[in-house]
C-alpha positions, 0 to 999 in steps of 0.5 A: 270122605265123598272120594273115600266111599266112592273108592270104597264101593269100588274095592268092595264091588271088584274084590266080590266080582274078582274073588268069584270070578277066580274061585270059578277057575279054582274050584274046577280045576281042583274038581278035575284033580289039578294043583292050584299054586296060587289064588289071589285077590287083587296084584302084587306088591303081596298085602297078606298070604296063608298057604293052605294045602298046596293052594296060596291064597294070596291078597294083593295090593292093587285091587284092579283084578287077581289071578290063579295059578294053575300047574302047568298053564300058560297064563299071565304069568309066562312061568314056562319053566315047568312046560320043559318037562314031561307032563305031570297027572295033576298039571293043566296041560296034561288034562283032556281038552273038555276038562281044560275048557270048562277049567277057562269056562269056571270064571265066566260061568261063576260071574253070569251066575252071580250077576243072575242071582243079583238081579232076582234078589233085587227084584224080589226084596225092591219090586219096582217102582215106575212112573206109568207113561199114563202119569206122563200126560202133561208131555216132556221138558227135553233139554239141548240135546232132546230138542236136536233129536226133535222133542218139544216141550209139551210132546206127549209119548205115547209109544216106542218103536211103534209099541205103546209106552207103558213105563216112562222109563222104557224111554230110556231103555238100551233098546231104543238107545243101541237100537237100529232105526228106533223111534218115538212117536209123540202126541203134538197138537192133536197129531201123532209125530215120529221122532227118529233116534240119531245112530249117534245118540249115545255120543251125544249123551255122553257130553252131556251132564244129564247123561241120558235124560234128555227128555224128562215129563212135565211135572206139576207141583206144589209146596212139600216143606218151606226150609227154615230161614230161608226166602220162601218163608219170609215171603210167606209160603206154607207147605200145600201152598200151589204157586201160580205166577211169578211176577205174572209169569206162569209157572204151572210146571217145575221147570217153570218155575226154576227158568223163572227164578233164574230170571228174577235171581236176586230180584224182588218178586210177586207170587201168586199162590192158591191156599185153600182153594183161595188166591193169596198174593206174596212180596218176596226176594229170590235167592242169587242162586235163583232159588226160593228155598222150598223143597217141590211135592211133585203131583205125579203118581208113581206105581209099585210092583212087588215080585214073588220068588216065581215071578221074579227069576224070569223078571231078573234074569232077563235083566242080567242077560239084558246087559249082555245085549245092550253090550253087544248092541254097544259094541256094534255101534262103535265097529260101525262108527257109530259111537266113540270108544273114548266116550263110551269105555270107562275104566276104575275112575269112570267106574267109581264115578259109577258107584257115586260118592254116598252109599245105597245098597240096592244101586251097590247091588244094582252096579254088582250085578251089572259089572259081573255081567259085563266082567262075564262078557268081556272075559269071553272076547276071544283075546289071548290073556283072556279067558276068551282066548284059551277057549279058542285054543281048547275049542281048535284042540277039541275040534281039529285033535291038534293041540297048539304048541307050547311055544305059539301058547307062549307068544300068544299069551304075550301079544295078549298081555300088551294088548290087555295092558294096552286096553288098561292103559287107554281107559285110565287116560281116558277117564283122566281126560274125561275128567280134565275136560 
């Protein structure tokens, strides 16, 4: 069921981003008075099909892209059969330049604003809920990798860039992430300390099973509910219960406390809890799995904002047009060696990774809008078989007045089509690999 809903969102995520996508060309071509033959959903073998007019509108199989037909367009189709004859008024090729552009424009243009509209409407109906870096007072645990870039437990950070941190969040941010010579400065010992991000940080998150937690605040505790049956309630502990030591170890924070369960897992134990203001010692017995059986309440404050409608166009449109940079911020650093293209590319499998085996629909929302943005910027790489490349051509013709010919079109929607299926084929074996190993 789990690898059901995962696959699920992901047909469902790519069927809305890819039938957008395709109706954008649609529309404006049917705007400029050209034949659409064909408008389909997903690749052949053909699942269901009506025609309608002189469109088809088809649904296919494989649900990894779609495509429109256009009359006489060199597409990924490679139909040259019609381009032997003279140009009709309702072809493609026989429409001036700009109206041809903005034709190749419509996918890329319907995505950026679909992603837009996403990102408003998530923050209008959620808000935000953050964690104030003044709620981070008792420092950060980093893991192995927080450790190397050179965190230790109990920094406290206090700003980013030299900009002072006001969400805990903006630690992870693409900025600092993708950046250049960013940094973090941290409260150590009554001292300020810079901590420089490593070039290659993002290679490194991406081994990690944290992914990009690498350092996480110090989170004080108490006792939230006791699971029926289990250690914690044989050994006595009750919900608002504040656990102090275990065995005599302090365990103050939650990580503590599960460093020192592991220890003792399976082992006999003395807990020390404060109830009501009052010491109470408790015998107990650690699970082998070296929990107790008691979910945490965490004594952190996390604040909410709620948006208006005002408010929250600037707000989300930043945000979609953050992924474009963080895209392009990405791309830089794999050109510069920076970051590995196998760690960093991921295609359906690593996608549906993504989307996760259960079902939320503001983090489905969240992962649309996110993947339209990106299915936008990707489109617009200069590739032929892309509609990157057609701009290219279309903004040659529009400036120099020379239209290419046919014939180059052709082979150059060829070489494109290998290297699209090229690309295809490496993100699929990558993500197998990735699982594999």
């Amino acid at each position: 069921m789990d690898i059901v809903i995962m696959v699920g969102q992901l047909i469902l995520g790519l069927t809305i981003l890819v039938g957008l996508h395709e109706l954008g060309h649609m529309l404006a071509a049917k705007w400029f008075g050209m034949r659409v033959e064909k408008y389909a959903i997903g690749f052949p073998p053909k699942v269901f099909s009506k025609k309608i007019g002189e469109t088809e509108y088809m649904l296919g199989l494989i649900p990894l892209g779609g495509f429109v037909k256009i009359s006489g367009m060199v597409d990924e189709s490679l139909d040259t059969e019609s381009l032997q004859q003279e140009p009709q008024p309702w072809e493609f090729r026989a429409k001036p330049a700009w109206q041809r552009l903005i034709v190749m424009m419509g996918g890329i243009i319907v995505n950026v604003i679909t992603g837009i509209v996403i990102y408003i409407a998530l923050t209008y109906n959620y808000g935000e809920s953050y964690l104030p870096a003044s709620e981070a007072r008792y420092g950060v645990v980093p893991n192995e990798i927080g450790q190397q870039i050179g965190f230790q437990t109990g920094d406290r950070i206090v700003a980013v860039n030299g900009k002072e941190l006001e969400k805990f969040d903006d630690v992870y941010s693409m900025d600092m992430l993708l950046g250049r010579n960013s940094y973090y400065t941290v409260e150590r010992d009554g001292k300020r300390v810079d901590i420089q991000v490593p070039a290659n940080l993002m290679d490194r998150l991406a081994d990690n099973k944290e992914r990009m937690l690498f350092v996480q605040p110090r989170v004080p505790f108490r006792v939230g509910s006791v699971v029926p049956n289990s250690a914690a309630e044989e050994a006595g502990l009750q919900a608002g219960d504040y656990i102090n030591t275990i065995n005599g170890e302090s365990v103050k924070y939650f990580h503590e406390l599960q460093e020192t369960l592991k220890k003792f897992a399976g082992k006999p134990v003395t807990i020390m809890v404060e109830r009501n203001d009052k010491p109470v010692e408790l015998k107990g017995e650690v699970n082998e799995d070296g929990t107790l059986g008691f979910h945490q309440e965490p004594l952190l404050q996390y604040a909410t904002r709620d948006y208006s409608i005002g408010e929250a166009i600037p707000v989300g449109t930043g945000q979609a047009f953050g992924v474009i940079t963080a895209n392009l911020k990405g791309f830089g650093k794999i050109f510069r060696g920076e970051v590995s293209a196998s760690k960093s590319l991921s295609g359906p499998i690593g996608i549906a990774q993504i989307f996760g085996d259960t079902f939320n629909w503001f983090k489905f929302w969240s992962i649309v809008g996110m993947l339209s943005m990106v299915l936008a910027f990707m489109n617009f790489l200069p590739i032929p078989a892309l509609d990157g490349g057609h701009v290219v051509f279309l903004t040659y013709e529009i400036i120099s007045g020379r239209k290419p010919s046919d014939n180059f079109l052709e082979n150059a929607q060829k070489v494109g089509m290998v290297i699209l299926l090229g690309l295809m084929a490496f993100a699929i074996f990558n993500d197998v690999f990735k699982i594999i190993f």
